[in-house]
Biopython code that builds the backbone (N, CA, C, O; Angstrom):
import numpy as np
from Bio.PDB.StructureBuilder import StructureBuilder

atoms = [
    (1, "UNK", "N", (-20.753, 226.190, 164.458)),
    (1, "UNK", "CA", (-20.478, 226.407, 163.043)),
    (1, "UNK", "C", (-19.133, 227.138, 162.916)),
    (1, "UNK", "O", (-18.871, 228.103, 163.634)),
    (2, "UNK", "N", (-18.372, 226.710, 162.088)),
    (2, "UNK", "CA", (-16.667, 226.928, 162.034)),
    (2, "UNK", "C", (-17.356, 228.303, 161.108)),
    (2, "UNK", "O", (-18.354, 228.485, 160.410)),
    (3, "UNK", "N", (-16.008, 229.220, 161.637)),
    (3, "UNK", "CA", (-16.455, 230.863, 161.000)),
    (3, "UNK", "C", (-15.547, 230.714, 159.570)),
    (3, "UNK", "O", (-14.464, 230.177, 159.338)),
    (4, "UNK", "N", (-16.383, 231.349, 158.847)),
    (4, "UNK", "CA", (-16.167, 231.686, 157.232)),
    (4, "UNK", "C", (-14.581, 232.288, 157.296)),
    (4, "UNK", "O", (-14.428, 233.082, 158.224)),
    (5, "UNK", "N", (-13.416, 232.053, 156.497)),
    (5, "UNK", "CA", (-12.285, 232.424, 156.147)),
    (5, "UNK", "C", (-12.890, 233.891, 155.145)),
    (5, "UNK", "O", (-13.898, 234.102, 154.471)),
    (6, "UNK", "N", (-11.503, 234.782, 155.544)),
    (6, "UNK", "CA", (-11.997, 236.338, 154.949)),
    (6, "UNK", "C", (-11.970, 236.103, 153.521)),
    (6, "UNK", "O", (-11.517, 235.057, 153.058)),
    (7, "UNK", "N", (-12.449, 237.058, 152.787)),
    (7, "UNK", "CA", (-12.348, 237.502, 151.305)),
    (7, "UNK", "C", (-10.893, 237.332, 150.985)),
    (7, "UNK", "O", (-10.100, 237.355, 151.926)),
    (8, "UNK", "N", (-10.465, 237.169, 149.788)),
    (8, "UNK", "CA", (-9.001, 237.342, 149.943)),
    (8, "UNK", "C", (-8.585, 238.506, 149.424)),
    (8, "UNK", "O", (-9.225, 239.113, 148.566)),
    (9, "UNK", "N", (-7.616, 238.850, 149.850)),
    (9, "UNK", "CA", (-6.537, 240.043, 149.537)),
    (9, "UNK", "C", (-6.408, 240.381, 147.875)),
    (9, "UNK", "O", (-6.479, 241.509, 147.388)),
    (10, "UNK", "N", (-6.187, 239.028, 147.082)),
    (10, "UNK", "CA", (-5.669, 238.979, 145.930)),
    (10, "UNK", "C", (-6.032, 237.523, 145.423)),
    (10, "UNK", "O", (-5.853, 236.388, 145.866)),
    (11, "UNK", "N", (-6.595, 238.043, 144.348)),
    (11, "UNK", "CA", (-7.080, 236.625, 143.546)),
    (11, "UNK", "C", (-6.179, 236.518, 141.884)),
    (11, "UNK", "O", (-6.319, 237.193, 140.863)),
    (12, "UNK", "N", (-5.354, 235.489, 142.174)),
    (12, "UNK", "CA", (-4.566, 234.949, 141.332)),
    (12, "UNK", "C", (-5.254, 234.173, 140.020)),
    (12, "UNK", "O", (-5.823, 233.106, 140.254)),
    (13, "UNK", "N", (-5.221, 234.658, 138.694)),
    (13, "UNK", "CA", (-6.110, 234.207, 137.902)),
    (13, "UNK", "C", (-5.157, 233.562, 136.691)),
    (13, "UNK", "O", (-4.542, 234.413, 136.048)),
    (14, "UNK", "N", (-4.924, 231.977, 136.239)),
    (14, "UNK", "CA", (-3.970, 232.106, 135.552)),
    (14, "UNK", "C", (-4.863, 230.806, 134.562)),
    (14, "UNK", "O", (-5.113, 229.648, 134.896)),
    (15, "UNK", "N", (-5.280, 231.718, 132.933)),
    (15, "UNK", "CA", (-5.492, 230.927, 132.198)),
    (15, "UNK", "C", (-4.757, 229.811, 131.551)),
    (15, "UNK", "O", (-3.606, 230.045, 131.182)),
    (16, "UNK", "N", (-5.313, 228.504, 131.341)),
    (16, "UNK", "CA", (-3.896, 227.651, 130.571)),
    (16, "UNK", "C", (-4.519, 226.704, 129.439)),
    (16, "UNK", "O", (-5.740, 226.544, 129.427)),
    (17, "UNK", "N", (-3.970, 226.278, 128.796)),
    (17, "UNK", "CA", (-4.132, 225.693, 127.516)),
    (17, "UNK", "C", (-3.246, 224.879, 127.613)),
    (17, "UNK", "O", (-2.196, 225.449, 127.316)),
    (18, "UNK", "N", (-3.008, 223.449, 127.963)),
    (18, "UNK", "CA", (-1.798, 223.220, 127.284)),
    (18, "UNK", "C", (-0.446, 223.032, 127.828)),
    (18, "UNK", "O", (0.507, 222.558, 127.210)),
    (19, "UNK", "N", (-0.456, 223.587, 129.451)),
    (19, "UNK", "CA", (0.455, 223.616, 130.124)),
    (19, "UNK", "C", (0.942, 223.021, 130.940)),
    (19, "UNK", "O", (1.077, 223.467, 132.079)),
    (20, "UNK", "N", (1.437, 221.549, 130.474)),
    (20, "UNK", "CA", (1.639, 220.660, 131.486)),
    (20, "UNK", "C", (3.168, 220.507, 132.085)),
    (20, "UNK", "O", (3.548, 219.916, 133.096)),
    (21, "UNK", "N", (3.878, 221.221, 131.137)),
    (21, "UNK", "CA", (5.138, 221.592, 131.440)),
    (21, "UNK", "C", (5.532, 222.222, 132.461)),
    (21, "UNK", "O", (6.348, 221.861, 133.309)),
    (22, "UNK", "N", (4.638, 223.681, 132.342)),
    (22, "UNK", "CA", (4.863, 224.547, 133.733)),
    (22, "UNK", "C", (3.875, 224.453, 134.388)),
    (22, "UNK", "O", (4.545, 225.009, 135.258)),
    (23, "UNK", "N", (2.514, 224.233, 135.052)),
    (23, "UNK", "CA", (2.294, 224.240, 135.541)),
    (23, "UNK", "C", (2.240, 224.260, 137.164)),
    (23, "UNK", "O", (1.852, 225.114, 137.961)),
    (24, "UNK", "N", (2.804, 222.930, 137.323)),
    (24, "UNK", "CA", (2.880, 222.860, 138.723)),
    (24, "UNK", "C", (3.927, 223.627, 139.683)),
    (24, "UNK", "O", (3.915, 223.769, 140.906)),
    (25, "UNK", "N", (5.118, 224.206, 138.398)),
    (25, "UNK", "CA", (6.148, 224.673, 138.839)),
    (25, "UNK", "C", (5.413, 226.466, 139.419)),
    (25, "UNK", "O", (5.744, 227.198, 140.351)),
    (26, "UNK", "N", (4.445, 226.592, 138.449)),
    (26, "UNK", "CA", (3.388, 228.048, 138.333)),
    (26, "UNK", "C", (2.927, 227.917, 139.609)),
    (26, "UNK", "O", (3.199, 228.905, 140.292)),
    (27, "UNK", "N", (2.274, 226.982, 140.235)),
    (27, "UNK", "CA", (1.382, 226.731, 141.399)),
    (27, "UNK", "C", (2.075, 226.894, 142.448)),
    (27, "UNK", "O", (1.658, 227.513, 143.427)),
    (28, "UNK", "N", (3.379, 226.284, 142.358)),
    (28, "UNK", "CA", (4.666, 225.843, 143.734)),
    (28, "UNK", "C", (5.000, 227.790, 143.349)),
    (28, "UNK", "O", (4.658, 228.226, 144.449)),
    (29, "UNK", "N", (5.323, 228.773, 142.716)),
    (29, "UNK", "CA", (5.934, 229.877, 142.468)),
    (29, "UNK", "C", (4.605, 230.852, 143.439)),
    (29, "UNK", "O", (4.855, 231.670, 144.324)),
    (30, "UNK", "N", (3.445, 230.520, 143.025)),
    (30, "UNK", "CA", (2.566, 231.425, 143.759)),
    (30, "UNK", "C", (2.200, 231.094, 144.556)),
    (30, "UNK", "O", (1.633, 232.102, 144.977)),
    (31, "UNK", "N", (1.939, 229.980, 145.590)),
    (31, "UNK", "CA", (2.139, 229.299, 146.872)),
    (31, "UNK", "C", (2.752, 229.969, 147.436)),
    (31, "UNK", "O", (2.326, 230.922, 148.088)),
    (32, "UNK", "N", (4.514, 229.458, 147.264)),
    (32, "UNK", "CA", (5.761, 230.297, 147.437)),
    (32, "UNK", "C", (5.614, 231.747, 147.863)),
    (32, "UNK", "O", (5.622, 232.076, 149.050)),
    (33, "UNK", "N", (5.461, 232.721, 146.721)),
    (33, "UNK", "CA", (5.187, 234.686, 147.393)),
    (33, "UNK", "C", (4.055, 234.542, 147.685)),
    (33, "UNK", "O", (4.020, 235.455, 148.510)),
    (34, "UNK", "N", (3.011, 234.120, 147.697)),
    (34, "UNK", "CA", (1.803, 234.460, 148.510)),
    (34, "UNK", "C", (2.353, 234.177, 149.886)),
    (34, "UNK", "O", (2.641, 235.090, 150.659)),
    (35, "UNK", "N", (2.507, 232.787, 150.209)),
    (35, "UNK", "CA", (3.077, 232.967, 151.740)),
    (35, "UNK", "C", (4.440, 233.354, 152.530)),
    (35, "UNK", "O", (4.802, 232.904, 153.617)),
    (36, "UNK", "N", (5.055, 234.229, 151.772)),
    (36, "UNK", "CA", (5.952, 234.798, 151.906)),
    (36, "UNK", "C", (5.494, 236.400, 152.210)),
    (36, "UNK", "O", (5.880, 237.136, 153.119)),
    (37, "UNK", "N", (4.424, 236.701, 151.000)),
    (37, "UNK", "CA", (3.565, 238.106, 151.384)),
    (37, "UNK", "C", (2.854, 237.972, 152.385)),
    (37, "UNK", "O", (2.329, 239.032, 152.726)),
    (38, "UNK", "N", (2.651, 237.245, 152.906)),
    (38, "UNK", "CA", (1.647, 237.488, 153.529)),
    (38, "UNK", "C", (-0.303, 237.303, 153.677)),
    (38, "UNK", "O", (-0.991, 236.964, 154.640)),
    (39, "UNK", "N", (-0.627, 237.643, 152.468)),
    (39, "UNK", "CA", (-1.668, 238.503, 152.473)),
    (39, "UNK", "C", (-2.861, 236.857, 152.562)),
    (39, "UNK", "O", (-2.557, 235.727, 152.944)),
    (40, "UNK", "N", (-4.153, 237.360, 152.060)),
    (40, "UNK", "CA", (-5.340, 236.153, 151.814)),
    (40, "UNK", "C", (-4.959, 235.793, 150.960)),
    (40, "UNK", "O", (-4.047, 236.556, 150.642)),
    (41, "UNK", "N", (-5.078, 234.842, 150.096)),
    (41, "UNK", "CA", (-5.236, 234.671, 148.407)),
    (41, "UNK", "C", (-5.843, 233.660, 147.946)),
    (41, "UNK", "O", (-6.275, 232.843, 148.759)),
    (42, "UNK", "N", (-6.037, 233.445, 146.552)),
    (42, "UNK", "CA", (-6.958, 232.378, 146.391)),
    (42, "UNK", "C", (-5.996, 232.195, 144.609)),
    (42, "UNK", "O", (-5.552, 233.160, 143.987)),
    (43, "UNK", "N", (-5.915, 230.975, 144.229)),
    (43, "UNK", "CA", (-5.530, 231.290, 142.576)),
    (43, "UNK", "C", (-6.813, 230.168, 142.229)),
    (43, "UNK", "O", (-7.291, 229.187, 142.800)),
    (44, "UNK", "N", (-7.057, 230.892, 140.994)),
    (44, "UNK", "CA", (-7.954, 230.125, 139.970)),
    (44, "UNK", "C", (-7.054, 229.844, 138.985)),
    (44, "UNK", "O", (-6.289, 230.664, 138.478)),
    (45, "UNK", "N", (-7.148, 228.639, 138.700)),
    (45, "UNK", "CA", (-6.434, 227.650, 137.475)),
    (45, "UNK", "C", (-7.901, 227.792, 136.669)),
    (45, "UNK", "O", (-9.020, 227.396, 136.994)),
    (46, "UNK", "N", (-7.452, 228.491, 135.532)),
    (46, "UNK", "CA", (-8.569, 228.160, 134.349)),
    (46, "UNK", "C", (-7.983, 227.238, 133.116)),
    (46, "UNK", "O", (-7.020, 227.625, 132.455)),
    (47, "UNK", "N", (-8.568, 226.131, 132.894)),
    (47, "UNK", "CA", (-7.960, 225.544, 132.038)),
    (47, "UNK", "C", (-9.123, 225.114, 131.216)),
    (47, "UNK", "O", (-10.107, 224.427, 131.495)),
    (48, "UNK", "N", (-8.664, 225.822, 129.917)),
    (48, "UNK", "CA", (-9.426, 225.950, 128.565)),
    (48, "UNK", "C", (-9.381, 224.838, 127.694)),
    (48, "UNK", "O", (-8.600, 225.018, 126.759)),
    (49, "UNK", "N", (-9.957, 223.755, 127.694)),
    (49, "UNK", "CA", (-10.091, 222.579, 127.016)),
    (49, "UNK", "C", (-8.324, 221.943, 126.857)),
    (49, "UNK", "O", (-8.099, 221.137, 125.955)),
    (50, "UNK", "N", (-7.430, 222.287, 127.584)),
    (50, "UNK", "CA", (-6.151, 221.632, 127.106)),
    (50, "UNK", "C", (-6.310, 219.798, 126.880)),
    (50, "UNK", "O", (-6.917, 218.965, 127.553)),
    (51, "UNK", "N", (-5.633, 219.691, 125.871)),
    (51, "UNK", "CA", (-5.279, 218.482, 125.244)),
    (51, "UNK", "C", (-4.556, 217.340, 125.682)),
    (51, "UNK", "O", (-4.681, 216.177, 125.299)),
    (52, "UNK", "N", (-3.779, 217.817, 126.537)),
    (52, "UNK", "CA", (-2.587, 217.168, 127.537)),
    (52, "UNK", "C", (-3.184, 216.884, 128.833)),
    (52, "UNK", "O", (-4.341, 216.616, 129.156)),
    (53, "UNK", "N", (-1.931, 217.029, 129.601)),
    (53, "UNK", "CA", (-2.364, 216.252, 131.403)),
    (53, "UNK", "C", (-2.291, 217.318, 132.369)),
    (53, "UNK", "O", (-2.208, 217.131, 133.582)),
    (54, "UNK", "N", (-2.336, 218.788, 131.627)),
    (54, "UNK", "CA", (-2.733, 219.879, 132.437)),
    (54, "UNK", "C", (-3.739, 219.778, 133.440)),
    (54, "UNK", "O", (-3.411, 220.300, 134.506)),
    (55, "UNK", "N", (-4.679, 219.346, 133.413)),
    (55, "UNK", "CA", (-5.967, 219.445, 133.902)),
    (55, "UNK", "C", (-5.370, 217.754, 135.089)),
    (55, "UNK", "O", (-5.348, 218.040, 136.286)),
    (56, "UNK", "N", (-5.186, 217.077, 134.941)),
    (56, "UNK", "CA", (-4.767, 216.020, 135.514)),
    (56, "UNK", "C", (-3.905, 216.258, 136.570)),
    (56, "UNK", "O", (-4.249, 216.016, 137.727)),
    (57, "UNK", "N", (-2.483, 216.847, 136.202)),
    (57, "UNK", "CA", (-1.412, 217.720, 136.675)),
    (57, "UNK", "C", (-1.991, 218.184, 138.006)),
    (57, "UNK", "O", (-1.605, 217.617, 139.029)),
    (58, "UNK", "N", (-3.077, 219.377, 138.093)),
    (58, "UNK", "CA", (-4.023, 220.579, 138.499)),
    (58, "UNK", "C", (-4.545, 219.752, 139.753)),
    (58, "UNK", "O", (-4.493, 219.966, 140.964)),
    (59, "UNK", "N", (-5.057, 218.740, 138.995)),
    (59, "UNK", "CA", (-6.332, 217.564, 140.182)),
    (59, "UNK", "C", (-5.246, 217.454, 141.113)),
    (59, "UNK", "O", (-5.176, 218.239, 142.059)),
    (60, "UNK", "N", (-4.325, 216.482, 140.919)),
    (60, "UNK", "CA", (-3.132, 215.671, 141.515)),
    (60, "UNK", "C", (-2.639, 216.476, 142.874)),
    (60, "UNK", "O", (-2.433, 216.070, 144.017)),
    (61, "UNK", "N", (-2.500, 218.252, 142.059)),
    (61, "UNK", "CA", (-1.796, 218.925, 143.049)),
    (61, "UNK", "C", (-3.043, 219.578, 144.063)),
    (61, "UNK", "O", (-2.613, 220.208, 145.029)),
    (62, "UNK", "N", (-4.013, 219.516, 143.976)),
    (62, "UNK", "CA", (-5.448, 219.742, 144.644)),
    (62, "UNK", "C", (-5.070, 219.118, 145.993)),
    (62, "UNK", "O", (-4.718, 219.583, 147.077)),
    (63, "UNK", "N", (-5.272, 217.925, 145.524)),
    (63, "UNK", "CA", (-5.828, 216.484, 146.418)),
    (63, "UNK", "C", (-4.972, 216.575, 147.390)),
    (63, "UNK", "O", (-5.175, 216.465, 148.600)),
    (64, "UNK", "N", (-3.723, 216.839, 146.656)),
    (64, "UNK", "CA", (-2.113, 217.178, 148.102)),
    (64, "UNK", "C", (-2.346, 217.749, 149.191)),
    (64, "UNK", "O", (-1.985, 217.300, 150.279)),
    (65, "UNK", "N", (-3.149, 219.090, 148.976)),
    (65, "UNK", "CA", (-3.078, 220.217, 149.502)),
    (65, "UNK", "C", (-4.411, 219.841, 150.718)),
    (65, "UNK", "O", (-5.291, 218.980, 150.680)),
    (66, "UNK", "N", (-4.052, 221.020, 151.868)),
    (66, "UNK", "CA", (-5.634, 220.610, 152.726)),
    (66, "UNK", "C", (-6.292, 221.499, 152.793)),
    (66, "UNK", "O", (-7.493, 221.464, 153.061)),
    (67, "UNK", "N", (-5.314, 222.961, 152.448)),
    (67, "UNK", "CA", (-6.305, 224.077, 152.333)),
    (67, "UNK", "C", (-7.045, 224.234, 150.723)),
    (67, "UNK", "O", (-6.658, 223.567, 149.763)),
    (68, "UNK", "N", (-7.875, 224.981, 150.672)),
    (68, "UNK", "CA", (-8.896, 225.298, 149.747)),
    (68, "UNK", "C", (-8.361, 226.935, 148.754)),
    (68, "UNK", "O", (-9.074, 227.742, 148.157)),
    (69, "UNK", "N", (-7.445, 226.914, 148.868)),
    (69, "UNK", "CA", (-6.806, 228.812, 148.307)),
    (69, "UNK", "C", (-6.942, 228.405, 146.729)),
    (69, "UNK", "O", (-7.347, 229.370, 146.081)),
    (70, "UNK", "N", (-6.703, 227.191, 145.902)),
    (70, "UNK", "CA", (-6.509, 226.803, 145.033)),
    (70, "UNK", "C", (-7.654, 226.171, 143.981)),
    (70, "UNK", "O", (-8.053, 225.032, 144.226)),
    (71, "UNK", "N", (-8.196, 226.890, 142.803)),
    (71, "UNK", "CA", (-9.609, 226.249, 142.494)),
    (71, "UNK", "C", (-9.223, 225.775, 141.088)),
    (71, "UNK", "O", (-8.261, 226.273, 140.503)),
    (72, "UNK", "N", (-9.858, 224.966, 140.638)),
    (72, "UNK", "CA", (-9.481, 224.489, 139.079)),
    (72, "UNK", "C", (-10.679, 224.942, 138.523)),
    (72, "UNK", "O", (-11.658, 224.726, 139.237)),
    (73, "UNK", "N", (-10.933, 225.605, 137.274)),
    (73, "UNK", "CA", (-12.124, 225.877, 136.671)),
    (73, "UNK", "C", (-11.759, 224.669, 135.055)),
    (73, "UNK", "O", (-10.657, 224.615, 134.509)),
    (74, "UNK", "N", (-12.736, 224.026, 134.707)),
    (74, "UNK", "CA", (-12.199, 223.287, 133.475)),
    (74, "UNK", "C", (-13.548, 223.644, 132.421)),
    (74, "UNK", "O", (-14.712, 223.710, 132.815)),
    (75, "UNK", "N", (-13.151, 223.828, 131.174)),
    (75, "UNK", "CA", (-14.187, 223.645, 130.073)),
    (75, "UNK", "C", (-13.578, 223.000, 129.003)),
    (75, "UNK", "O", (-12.464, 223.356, 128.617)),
    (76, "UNK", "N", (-14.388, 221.796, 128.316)),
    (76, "UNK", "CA", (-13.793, 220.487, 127.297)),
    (76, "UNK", "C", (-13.471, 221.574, 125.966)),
    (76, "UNK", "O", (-12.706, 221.268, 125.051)),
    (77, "UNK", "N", (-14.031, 222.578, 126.029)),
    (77, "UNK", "CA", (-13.524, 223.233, 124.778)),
    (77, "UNK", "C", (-12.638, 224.333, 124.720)),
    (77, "UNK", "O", (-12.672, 225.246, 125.546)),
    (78, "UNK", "N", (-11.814, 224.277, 123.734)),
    (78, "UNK", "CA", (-10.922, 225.642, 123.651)),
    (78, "UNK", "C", (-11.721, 226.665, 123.132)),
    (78, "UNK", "O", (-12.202, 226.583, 122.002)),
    (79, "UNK", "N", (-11.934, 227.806, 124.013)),
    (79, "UNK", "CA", (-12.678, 229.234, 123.264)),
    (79, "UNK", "C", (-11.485, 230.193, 123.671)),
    (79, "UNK", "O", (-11.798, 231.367, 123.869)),
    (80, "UNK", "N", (-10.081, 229.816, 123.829)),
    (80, "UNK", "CA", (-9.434, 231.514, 123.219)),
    (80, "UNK", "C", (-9.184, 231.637, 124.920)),
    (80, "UNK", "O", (-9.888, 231.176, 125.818)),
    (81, "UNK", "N", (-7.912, 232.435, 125.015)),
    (81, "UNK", "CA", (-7.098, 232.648, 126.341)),
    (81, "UNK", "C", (-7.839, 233.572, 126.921)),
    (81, "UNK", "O", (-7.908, 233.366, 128.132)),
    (82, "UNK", "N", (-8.694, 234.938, 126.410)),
    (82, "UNK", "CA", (-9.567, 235.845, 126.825)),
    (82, "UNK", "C", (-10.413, 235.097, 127.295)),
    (82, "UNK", "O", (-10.623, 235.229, 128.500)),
    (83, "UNK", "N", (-11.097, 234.189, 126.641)),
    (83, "UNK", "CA", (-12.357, 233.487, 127.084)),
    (83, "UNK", "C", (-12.004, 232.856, 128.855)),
    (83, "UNK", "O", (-12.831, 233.205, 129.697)),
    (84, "UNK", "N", (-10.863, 232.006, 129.316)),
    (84, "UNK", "CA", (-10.227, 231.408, 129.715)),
    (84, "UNK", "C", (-10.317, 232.398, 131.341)),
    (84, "UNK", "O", (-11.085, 232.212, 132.284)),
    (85, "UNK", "N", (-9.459, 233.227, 131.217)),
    (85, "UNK", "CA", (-9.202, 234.242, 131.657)),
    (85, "UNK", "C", (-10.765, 235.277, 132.263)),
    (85, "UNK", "O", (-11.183, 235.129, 133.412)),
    (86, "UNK", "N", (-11.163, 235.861, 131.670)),
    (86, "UNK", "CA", (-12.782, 235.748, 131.606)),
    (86, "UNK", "C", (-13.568, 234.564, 132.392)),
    (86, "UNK", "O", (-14.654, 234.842, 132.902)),
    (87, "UNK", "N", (-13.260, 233.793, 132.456)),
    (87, "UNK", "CA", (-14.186, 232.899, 133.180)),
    (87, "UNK", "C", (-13.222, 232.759, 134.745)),
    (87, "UNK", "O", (-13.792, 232.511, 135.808)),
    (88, "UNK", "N", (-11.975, 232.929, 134.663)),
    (88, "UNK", "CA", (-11.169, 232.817, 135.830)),
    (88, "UNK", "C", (-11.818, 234.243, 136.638)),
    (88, "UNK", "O", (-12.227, 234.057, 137.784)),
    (89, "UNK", "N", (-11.920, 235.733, 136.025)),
    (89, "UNK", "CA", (-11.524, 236.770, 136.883)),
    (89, "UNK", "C", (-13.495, 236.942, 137.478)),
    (89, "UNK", "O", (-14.001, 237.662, 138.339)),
    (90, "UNK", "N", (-14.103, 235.915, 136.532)),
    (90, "UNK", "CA", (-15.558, 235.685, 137.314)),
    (90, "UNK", "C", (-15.734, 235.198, 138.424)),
    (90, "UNK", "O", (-16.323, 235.762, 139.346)),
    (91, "UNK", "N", (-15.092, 233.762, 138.464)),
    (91, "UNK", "CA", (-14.865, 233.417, 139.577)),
    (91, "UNK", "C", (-13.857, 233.833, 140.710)),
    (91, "UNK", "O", (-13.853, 233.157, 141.738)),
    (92, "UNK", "N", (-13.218, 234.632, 140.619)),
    (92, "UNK", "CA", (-12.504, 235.255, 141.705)),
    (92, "UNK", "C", (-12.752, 236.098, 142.849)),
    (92, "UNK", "O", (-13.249, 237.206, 142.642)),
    (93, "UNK", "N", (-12.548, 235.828, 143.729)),
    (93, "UNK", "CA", (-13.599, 236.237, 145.544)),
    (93, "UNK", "C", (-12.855, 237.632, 146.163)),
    (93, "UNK", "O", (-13.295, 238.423, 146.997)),
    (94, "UNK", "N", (-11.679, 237.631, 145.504)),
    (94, "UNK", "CA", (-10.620, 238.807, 145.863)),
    (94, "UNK", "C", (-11.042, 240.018, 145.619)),
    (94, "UNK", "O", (-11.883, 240.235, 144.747)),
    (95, "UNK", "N", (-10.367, 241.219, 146.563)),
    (95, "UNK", "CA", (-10.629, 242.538, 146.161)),
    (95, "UNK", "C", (-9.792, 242.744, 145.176)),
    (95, "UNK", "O", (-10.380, 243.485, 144.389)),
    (96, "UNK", "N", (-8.634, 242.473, 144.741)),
    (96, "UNK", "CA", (-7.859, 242.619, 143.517)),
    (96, "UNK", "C", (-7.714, 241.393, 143.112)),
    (96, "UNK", "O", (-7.744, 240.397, 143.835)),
    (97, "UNK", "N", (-7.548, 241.425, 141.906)),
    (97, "UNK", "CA", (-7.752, 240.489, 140.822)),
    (97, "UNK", "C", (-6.403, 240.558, 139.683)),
    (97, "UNK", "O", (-6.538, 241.228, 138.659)),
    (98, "UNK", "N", (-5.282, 239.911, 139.922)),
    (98, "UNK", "CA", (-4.081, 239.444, 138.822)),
    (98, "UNK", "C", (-4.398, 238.287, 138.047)),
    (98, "UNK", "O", (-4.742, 237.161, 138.408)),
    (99, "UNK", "N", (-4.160, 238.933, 136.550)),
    (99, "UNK", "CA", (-4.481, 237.807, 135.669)),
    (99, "UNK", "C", (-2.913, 237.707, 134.725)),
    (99, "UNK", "O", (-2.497, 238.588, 133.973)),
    (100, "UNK", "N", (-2.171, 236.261, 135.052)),
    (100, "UNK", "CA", (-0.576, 236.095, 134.911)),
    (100, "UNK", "C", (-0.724, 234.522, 134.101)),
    (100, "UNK", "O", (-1.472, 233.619, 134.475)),
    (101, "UNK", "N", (0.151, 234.481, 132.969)),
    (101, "UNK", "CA", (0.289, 233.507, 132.450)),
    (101, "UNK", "C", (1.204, 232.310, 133.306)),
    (101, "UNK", "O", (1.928, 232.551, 134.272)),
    (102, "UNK", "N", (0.996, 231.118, 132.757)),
    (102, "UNK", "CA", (2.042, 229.992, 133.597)),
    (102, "UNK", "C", (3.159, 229.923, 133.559)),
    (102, "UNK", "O", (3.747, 229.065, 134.217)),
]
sb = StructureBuilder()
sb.init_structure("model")
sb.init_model(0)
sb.init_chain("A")
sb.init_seg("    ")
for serial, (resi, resn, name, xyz) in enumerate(atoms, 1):
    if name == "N":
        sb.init_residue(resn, " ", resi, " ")
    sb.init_atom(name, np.array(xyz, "f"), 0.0, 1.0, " ", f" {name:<3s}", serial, name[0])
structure = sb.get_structure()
């Protein structure tokens, strides 16, 4: 049985609505200093019912990837960037917890 990867260092929490513009550029930026820092990390993409190809965008750049640091949380409805955010810093596995717009 392959051994469990640690807790992470820092859990990256970034609510979005809407953001198909920046997104991926958001994802490639915290990729980027996370492995430059060093440390564990994990980011949660919370994306709050967006309207656009945010959520599409999100999948696309998943599927690329082979590690698992990167989670998409999706709900079909907009309840509000707190709400968003709130459901990101739930799911987050980290001993610290940053919650940063896109």
């Amino acid at each position: 049985m392959p051994a469990e990867s640690p807790a992470p260092y820092l859990s990256v929490v970034i609510p979005v609505f809407n953001e198909e513009i920046n997104i991926l550029e958001s994802i490639r930026r915290v990729d980027a200093f996370m492995g430059f820092a060093g440390w564990e990390w994990e980011l949660i993409i919370s994306n709050d019912g967006s309207t656009d190809r945010t959520e599409f965008l999100v999948k696309g750049a998943l599927n690329d990837r082979t590690d698992k640091r990167i989670r998409l949380i999706t709900v079909e409805e907009n309840r509000g960037k707190g709400a968003a955010a709130r459901r990101g810093v739930l799911a987050a596995t980290g001993k610290y917890i940053l919650v940063t717009d896109a």
